[in-house]
Each structure stands twice: as structure tokens, then as C-alpha cells.
C-alpha positions in Angstrom: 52.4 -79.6 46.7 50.7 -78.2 43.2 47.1 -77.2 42.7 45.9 -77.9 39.1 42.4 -77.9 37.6 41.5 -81.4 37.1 37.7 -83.5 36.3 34.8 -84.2 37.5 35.7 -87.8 37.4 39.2 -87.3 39.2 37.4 -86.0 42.4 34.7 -89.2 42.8 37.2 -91.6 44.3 38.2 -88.9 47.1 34.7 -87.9 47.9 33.8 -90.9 48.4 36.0 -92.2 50.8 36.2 -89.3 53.0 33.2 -87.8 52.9 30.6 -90.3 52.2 32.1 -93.9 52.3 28.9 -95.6 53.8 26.8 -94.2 50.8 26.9 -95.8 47.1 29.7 -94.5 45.0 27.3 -92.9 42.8 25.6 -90.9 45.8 29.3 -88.6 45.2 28.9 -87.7 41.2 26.7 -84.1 41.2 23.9 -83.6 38.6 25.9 -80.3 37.7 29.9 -81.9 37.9 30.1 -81.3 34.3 28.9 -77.7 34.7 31.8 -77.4 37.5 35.7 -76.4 38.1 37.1 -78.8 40.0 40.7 -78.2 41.7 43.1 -80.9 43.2 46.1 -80.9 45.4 48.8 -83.0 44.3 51.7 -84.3 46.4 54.1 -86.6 44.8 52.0 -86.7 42.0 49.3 -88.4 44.1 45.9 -86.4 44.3 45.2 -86.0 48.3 42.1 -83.1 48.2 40.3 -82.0 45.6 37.5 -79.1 45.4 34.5 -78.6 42.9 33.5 -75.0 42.1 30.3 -73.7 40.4 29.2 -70.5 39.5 26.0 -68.9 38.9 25.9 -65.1 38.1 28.2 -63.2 40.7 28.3 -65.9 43.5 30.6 -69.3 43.6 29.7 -72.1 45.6 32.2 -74.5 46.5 31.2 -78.2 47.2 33.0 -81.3 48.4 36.1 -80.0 50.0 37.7 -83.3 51.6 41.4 -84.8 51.9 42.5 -87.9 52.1 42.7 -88.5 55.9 46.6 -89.5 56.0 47.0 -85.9 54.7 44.6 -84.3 56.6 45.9 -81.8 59.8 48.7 -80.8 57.1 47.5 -77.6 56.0 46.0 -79.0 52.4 42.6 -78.1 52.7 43.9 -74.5 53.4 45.5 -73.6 50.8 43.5 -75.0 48.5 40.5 -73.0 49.9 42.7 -69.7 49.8 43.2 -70.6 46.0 39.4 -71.1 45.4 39.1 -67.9 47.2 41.2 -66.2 44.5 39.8 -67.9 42.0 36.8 -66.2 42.6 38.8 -63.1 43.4 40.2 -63.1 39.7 36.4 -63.7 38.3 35.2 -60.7 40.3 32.2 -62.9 42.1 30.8 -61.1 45.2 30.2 -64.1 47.2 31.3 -67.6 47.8 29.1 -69.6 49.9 29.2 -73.7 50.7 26.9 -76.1 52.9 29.5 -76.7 55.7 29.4 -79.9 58.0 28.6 -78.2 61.5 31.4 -79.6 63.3 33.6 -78.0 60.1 32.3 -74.7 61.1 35.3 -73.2 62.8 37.7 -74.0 59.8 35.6 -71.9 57.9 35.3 -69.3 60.3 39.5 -68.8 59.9 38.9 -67.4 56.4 36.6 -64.9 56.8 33.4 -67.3 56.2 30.3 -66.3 58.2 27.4 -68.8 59.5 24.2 -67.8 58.0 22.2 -70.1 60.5 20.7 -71.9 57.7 21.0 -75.5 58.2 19.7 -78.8 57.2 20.5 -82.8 57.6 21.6 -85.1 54.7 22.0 -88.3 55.0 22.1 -88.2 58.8 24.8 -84.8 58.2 24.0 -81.5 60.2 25.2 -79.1 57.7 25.4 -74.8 57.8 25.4 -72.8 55.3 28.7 -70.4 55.1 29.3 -67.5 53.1 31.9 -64.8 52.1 31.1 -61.2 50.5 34.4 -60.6 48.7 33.1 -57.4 46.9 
């Protein structure tokens, strides 16, 4: 498996299938993708997660964290969130925070992540909003 930095446009396909597939394709491109960093798991030279990353001041919020489902239960998403981690690490942001499905809550919990109890529904979606103080 390889992480490399990859576009925007590389992460649609993903998203949509995994995390939104009864929504219109275009419901997955963000207003602020070209604004982003956007990471992607390789395994056999397939792409099977991907990751999209934006910063504002000290903080990083990370959006869209999905795997294809044969490849999911492997570990992928993971690593690839301890990379994003120290990605932000290297920058020197304070924080990195993302709007976590509920029922993802736990995963996030493993890497230090804490609930903030904010929540909100999209597109029928219970989300939470996570967060990690790195400095």
C-alpha cells in the first residue's frame, strides 16, 4: 500500500460510491476541493480510500474519509488517518477536527479524537463533530 497526494477529481468516484451513492454525483464535488489536499491509498496501483484535507489558520479539517468497501476492515482508513495526522503534525496546526458519521464515532475515538456533542443531520446522516488538539 502507498499514500500519495492526488486531485480533487481523483477522490469523486470513491465518495460517491461509498459514502453517498443514492445522491447525484455532483452532491460529492466540495465548493472548496480546489482549495484542498487530497490523499489516496493505493494498492496495486488501484486507488481504494482517499481523504481531502483543508486548512484554515492553525486548524485542519479533514472531510470524506471512505474506502472502497472490498477494502474496508483492512486497516486502510487507518493509516491513512495517522498520515493526515502527521501531515498536520509537520504544518504545526493545533487542531484537526471532521463531521464524523455517528455510528463512525468509535473509530475516531481510537486516535485520540474527542466528541464535541455537536451534531447535525445531512441528507438523512446523523453526523458529530470530532476533534484533536495536537499542540
Amino acid at each position: 500500500m502507498e499514500i500519495q497526494e492526488i486531485q480533487a477529481s481523483d477522490t469523486w468516484n470513491i465518495r460517491h460510491e461509498v459514502m453517498w451513492p443514492d445522491q447525484p454525483f455532483e452532491f460529492v464535488q466540495l465548493e472548496e476541493d480546489n482549495s484542498g489536499f487530497h490523499f489516496g491509498v493505493f494498492e496495486d496501483n488501484n486507488l481504494v480510500s482517499i481523504v481531502s484535507c483543508f486548512i484554515e489558520g492553525k486548524e485542519m479539517q479533514f472531510r470524506k474519509l471512505a474506502t472502497l468497501e472490498t477494502y474496508q476492515g483492512k486497516g486502510i482508513a487507518s493509516l491513512l488517518l495517522r498520515y493526515i495526522l502527521n501531515f498536520a503534525k509537520e504544518r504545526e496546526l493545533e487542531k484537526v477536527w471532521c463531521n464524523a458519521r455517528s455510528n463512525k464515532k468509535t473509530f475516531y475515538e481510537k486516535f485520540g479524537m474527542k466528541d464535541t456533542f455537536k451534531t447535525f443531520t445531512k441528507a438523512g446522516q446523523d453526523f458529530t463533530i470530532m476533534e484533536i488538539e495536537l499542540f
